[in-house]
C-alpha positions as CSV (number, residue, x, y, z in Angstrom):
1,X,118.4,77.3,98.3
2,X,119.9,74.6,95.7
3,X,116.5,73.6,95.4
4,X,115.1,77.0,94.0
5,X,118.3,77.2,92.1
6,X,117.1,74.3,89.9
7,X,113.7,74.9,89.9
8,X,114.4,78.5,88.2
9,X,117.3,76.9,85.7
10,X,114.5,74.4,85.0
11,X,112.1,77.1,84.1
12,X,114.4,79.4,82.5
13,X,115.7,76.7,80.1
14,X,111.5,76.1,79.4
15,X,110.9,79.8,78.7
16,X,114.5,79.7,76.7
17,X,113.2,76.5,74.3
18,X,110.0,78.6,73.9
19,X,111.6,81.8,72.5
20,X,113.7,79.0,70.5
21,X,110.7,77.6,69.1
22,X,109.7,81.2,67.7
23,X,110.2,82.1,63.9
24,X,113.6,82.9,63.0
25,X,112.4,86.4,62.3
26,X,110.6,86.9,65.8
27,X,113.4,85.9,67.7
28,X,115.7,88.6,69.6
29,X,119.1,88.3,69.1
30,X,119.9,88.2,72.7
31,X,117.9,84.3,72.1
32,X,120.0,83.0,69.4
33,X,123.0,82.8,72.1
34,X,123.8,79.1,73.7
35,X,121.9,79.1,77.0
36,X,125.1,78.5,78.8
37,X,126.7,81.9,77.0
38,X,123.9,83.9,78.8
39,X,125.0,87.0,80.5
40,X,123.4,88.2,83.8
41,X,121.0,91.0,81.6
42,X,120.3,87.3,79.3
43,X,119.0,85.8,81.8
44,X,116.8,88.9,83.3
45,X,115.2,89.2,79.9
46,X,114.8,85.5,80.0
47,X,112.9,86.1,83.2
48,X,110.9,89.0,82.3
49,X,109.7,86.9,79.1
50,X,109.0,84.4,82.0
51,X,106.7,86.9,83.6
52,X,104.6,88.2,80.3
53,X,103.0,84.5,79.9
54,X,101.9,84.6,83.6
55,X,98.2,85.5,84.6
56,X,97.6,88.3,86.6
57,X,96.6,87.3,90.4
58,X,93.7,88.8,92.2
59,X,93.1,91.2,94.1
60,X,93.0,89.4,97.9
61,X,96.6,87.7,96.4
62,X,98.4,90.9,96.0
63,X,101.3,92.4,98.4
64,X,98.9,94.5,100.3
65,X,100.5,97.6,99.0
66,X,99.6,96.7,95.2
67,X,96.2,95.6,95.9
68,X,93.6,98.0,95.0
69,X,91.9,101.0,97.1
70,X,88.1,100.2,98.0
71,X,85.8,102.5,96.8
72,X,84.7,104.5,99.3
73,X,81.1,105.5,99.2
74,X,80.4,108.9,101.9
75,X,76.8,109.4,101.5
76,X,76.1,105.8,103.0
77,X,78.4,106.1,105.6
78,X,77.1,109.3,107.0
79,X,73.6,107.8,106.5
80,X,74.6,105.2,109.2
81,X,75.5,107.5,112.0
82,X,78.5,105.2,113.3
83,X,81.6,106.6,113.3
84,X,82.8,102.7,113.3
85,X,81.8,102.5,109.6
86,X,84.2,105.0,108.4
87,X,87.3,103.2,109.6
88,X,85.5,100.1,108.5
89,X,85.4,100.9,105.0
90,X,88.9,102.7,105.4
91,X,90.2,99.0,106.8
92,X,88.7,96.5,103.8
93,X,91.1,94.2,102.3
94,X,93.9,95.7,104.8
95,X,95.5,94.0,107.4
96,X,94.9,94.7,110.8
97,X,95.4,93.6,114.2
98,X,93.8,94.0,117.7
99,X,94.4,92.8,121.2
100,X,92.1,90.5,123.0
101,X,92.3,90.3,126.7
102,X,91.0,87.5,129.5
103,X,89.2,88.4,132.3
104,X,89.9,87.5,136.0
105,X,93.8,86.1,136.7
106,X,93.9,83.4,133.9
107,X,96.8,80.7,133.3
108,X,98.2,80.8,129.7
109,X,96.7,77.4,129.0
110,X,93.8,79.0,130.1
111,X,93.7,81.5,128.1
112,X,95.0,79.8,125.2
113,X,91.9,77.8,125.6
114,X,89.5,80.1,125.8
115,X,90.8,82.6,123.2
116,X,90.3,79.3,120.6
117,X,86.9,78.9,121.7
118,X,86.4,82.7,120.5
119,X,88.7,82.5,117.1
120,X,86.8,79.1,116.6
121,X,83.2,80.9,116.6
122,X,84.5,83.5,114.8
123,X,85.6,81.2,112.3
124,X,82.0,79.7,112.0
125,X,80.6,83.2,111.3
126,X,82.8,84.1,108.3
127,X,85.3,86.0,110.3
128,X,88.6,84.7,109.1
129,X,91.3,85.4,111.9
130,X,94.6,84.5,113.1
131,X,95.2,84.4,116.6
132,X,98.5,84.8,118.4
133,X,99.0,84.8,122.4
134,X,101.4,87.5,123.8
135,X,100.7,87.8,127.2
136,X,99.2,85.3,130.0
137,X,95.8,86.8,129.5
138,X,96.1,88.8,126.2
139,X,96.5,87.9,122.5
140,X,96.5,89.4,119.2
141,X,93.7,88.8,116.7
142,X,94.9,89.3,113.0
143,X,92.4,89.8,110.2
144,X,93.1,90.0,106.8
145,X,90.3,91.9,105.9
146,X,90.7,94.5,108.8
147,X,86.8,96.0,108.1
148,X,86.0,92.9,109.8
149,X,87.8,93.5,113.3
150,X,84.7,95.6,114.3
151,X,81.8,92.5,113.5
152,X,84.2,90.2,116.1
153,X,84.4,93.2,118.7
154,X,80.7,93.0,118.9
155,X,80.9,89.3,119.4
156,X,83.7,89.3,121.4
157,X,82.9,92.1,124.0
158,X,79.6,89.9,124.5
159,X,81.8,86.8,126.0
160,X,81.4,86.2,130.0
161,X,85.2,85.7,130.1
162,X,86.1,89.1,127.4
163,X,88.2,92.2,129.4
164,X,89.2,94.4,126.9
165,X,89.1,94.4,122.8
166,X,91.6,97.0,121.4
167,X,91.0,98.2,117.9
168,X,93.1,101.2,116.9
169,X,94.2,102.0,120.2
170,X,90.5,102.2,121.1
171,X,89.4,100.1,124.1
172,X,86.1,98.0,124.1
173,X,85.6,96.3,127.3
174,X,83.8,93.3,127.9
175,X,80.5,93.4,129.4
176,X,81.6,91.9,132.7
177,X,84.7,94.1,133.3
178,X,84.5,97.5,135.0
179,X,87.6,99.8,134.1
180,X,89.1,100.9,137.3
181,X,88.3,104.6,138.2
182,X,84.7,104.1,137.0
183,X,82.3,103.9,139.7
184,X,79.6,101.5,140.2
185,X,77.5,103.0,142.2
186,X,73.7,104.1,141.7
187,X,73.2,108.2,141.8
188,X,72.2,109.6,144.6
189,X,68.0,109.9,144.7
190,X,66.1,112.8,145.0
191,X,65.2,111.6,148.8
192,X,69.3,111.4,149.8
193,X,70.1,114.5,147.9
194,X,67.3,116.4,150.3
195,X,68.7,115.0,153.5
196,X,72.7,115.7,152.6
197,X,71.4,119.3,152.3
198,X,69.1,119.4,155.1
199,X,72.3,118.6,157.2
200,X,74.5,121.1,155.4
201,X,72.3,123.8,157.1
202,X,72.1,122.3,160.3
């Protein structure tokens, strides 16, 4: 705290010698005053005279509230057919989280391990994410850009090891995992159907 206390003494006594350095005739009167005469409005003015000279920051640097609202272009998302594109384009340059889950009864070393296998190849493709374990088997994948949560499900869901990607409090479960309640077993043929009604009249 002392630390940033300096520091912004330092740079208020910069932007104060700079306002000094003005023309007699430009300068506020509020300037004229001994630096160490500065009331607590002084030294917000200072401040805000600090703030003019900066440069603006982009867009991806903004609190997330200030930064812009992508433009959101209907006719090409209705083109596509995927609902998934809508809240895509709805989630660009927000933050968003999912949960990643391990299949089978993994340690958390485990799944630590595998779950930095994923974020690494993730990583390779472009897909910037964060990756935080919460659970033995589950963790939390944080992207930055959340339009791109859906390009890792795909990947993701495709892993032997993947049970469950949540997005939006929508499930995607990994190609080996069965939910419970959801049966596995073939549909009865024509052939079984005729003989469980063959014994129904008998």
């Amino acid at each position: 705290m002392a630390r940033l206390n300096v520091h912004f003494i330092v740079g208020c006594t910069l932007v104060f010698f700079v306002v000094l350095a003005k023309k007699p005739s430009e300068k506020p009167s509020w300037a004229k005053k001994d630096i160490r005469d500065f009331t607590d409005a002084d030294m917000e003015r200072l401040l805000d005279q600090w703030e003019e000279d900066e440069e603006p920051l982009e867009a991806d640097e903004l609190p997330e509230h200030l930064r812009p609202q992508p433009n959101l272009d209907l006719s090409k998302v209705m083109d596509a057919g995927n609902p998934e594109n809508i809240l895509k384009m709805t989630k660009k340059g927000k933050t968003l989280m999912t949960f990643v889950s391990v299949l089978g009864n993994p340690t958390r070393e485990e799944s630590e391990e595998i779950t930095k296998l994923w974020q690494g190849s993730l990583w390779n493709s472009h897909i910037q994410a964060e990756r935080y374990m919460i659970d033995d088997d589950r963790a939390i994948f944080m992207f930055k850009d959340g339009s791109l949560a859906w390009d890792a499900k795909d990947f993701l869901v495709e892993q032997d090891r993947c049970k469950e990607v949540m997005i939006e409090n929508k499930s995607y479960y990994g190609k080996n995992y069965k939910p419970p309640g959801e049966s596995t077993d073939a549909p009865p043929t024509k052939k079984s159907k005729s003989n469980q009604k063959s014994k129904e009249e008998l």
